[in-house]
Structure formats: structure tokens, C-alpha cells
N, C-alpha and C positions, 0 to 999 in steps of 0.2 A: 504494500500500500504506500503508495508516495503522493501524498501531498502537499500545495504549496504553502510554504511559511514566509511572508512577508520579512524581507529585513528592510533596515531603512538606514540613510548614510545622509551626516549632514557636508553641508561644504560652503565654505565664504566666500561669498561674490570681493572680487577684485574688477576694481575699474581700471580701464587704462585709457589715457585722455590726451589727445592730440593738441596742445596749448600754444602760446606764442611764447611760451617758455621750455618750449620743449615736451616730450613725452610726462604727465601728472599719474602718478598710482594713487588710486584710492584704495585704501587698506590694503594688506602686502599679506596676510594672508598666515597661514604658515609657511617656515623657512627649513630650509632645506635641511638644516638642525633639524628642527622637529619630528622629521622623519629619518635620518638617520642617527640620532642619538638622542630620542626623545626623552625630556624630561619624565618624576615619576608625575608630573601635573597632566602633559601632555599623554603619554598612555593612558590614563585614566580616562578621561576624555574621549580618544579615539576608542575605549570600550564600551564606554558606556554610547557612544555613538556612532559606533560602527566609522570613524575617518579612516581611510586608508594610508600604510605607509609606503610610500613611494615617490622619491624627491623629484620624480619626472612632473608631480602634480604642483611642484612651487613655483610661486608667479616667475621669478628669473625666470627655468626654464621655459617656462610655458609663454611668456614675452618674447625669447630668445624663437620658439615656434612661427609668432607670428611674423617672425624678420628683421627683428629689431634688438640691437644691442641693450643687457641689462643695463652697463651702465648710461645708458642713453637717458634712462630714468635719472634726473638732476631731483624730484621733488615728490613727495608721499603724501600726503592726505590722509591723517589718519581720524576715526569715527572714537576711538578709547585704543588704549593700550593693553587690553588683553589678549593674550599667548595667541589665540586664536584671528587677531586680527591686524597684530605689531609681528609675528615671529618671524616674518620675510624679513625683517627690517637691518639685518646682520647680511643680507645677498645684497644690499645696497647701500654700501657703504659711506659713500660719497653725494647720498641725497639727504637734502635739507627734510626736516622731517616736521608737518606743518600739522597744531593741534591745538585745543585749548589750553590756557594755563591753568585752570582749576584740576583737568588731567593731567600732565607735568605734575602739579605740588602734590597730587595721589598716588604718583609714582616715588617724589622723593623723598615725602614722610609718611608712605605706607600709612594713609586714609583711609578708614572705612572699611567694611569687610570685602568689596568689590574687587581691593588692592592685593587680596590672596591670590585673584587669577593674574597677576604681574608677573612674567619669567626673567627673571634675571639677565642670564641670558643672551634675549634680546634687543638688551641696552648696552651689553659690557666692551662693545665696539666704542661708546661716546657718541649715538648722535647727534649732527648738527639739527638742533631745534628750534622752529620757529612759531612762537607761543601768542595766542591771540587771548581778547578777554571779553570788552565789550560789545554789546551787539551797535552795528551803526546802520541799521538800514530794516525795511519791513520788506521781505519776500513773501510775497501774498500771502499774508495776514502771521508769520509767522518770525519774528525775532534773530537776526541773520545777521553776520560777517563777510565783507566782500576779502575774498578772497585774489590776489594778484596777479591774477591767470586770465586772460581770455581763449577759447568763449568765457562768459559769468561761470565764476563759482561761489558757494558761501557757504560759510559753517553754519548749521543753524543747532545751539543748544538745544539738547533736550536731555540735562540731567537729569540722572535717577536712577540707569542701568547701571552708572559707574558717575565718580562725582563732577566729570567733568566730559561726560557722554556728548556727542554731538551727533547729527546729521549732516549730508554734504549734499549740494544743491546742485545741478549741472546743466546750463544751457544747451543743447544740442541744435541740430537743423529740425529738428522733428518739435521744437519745443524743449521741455523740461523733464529732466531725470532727478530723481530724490531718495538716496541711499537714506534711508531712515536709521541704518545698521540698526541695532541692539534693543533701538527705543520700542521694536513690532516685534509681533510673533514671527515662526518660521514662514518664509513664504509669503508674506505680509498679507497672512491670512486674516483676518478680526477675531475670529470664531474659532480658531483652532483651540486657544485653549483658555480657561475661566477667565475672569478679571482677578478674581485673590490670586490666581497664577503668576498672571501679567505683573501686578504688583507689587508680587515678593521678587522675581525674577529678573524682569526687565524694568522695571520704573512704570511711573505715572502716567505717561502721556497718551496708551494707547486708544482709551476713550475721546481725546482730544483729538489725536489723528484720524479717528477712524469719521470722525464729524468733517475734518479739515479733507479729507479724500475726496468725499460726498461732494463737497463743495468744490473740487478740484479735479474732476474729471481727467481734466488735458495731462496731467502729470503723471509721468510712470514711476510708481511707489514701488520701492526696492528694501527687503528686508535685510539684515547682517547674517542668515544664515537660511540656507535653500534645504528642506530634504528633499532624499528621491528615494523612490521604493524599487528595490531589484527585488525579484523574487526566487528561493533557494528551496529544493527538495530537502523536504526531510523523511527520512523513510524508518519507518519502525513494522515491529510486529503486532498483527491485532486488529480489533476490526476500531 
């Protein structure tokens, strides 16, 4: 008797952005560490969610896939600093590494319990950091940082998954792209999972975005983490 057993595997959307500054990464992903000499943070992680180890899947190489020299990346964007979305950040040495300051100071005086998923690690290269704070601008309707890049980009706070969590905003020819990372469910489903979920988990704001969407149509809402469901034989004896 063989039937199917759903597994499931999560995976972080990395951007890569064609700017007047050269090639921009949006979050870096896991780094090629993490998969060959994963921390005990990082295994745990990839068990309890099925990630795969295989340094073919870090943004360098998979950058270097689409033609384009790693180090071509001068600049990173990053949404927080957890293992899972800073751990590239060691394949790119020599990019400026662009983030809120309330992130930064959770990083350097280990803040809040958020700061447990920090890998060490990831930083012991010394990035060049470049740390924003206030918001100066309203991106429809929502509290933003114009970021130095064209097309537009902007951080847009949404503390609470981490203490200094952001969103990145991104002009395209099509319109508007909105990495929400961390602040949505997987998938930037609404529904996938409770509110008291959302709240312990990822921060406040999902009730607020999931209004701000509604009203926002034109914009492609992007969560900080995708599953996919492969499906695997399990075969036992019995009916």
C-alpha cells in the first residue's frame, strides 16, 4: 500500500534589482555556510522545515546562473537580520548592506527574544552598513524611506516580527512590488494561519495589511517565506 504523504519545504524569496546603482539584493537568503557547515540554529530549522542542503541553492550561485557576476552585487537590502534572510550576506562581501537602525542596535545589544535567531556568523566578515531610521515620505498610505536607488525603493517599517523589521517597496514597469518579508504569513496568504498565531510569530500588522491589500489591488504583495508541497511515498504494511 503506498500512499501519498505530503511534505512541505519552505524557501526565501530573494530579489535581484537592476538599479542605477548597479545590481540591488533584496535579502541574501541563506549563504553558502549554511549549507555546508550549518549552524546547530540553522539544522534545526531546515528540520523542522524541510530546507534543503545544497549551496547550489544560494543567491551567489544562483545570481552567478543568471549571468551575472556575484560580486557585481555593490548593495543588499535587507527586511531583518535573521539567519534565514542575512546568511548570504558573508558571499558578498564587499556590498554595503542597507537596513534599519532599530535592526542594527538588535543585533548589537542582542534585543528582545527575536535576536536569538541572529547567526553570528553572518556578520563576522564586518559589514559595510548603511543604517536608516526615520520615515520621510507616505507610500500609499503607509510610513516609508526613500531608499537611493532608482527605479523607487523604500523601507517601509513594520516592527514587531523583529525590533526593527521592515518591508521593501519596489517600482517596476508593471507598477509596484512589496516584499512584506516576515510582517505576512507564508505565501502572503491572510488565512493560512490564526491571528494569536500571527501575533506571537510575526508581529502586528497582519490585520492592517491584509485591509491595506484590499485597498491596493495594483501591488504584488510578496511574503519573506514561500512553501511548496512535493509529494513523497510512504509505504507500510496494513490496510
Amino acid at each position: 500500500m503506498s500512499p501519498h504523504v505530503p511534505r512541505w519545504h519552505v524557501a526565501t524569496p530573494c530579489l535581484l534589482v537592476e538599479t542605477d546603482h548597479g545590481l540591488v539584493l533584496v535579502d541574501s537568503g541563506l549563504g553558502v555556510h549554511d549549507h555546508t557547515s550549518p549552524s546547530r540554529m540553522v539544522r534545526g530549522f531546515s528540520i523542522a522545515l524541510g530546507v534543503q542542503h545544497d549551496p547550489s541553492l544560494a543567491a551567489c550561485h544562483q545570481i552567478a546562473r543568471l549571468g551575472h557576476a556575484p560580486d557585481a552585487v555593490q548593495h543588499i537590502v535587507l527586511t531583518h537580520l535573521h539567519f534565514d534572510h542575512a546568511g548570504g550576506l558573508p558571499d558578498f562581501p564587499h556590498a554595503q548592506v542597507h537596513l534599519h537602525r532599530r535592526e542594527h542596535d538588535a543585533l548589537v545589544h542582542r534585543r528582545g527574544w527575536s535576536a536569538l535567531a541572529y547567526d553570528p556568523a553572518d556578520f563576522a566578515h564586518g559589514p559595510r552598513w548603511v543604517l536608516y531610521d526615520t520615515p520621510t515620505i507616505d507610500w500609499l498610505g503607509l510610513d516609508a524611506i526613500r531608499l537611493p536607488f532608482e527605479p523607487e525603493m523604500y523601507l517601509v517599517p513594520l516592527h514587531g516580527h523583529t525590533l526593527g523589521h521592515c518591508g521593501v517597496a519596489i517600482r517596476d514597469a508593471g507598477g509596484w512590488l512589496f516584499q512584506a518579508a516576515d510582517a505576512l504569513p507564508t505565501n502572503a496568504e491572510f488565512d493560512l494561519t490564526p491571528n494569536w498565531l500571527n501575533r506571537l510569530a510575526i508581529g502586528p500588522h497582519v490585520p492592517r495589511l491584509r485591509a491595506w491589500a484590499a485597498a491596493h489591488p495594483e501591488v504584488r504583495l510578496l511574503a519573506g517565506h514561500v512553501w511548496t508541497r512535493t509529494v513523497a511515498a510512504h509505504v507500510w504494511n496494513g490496510d
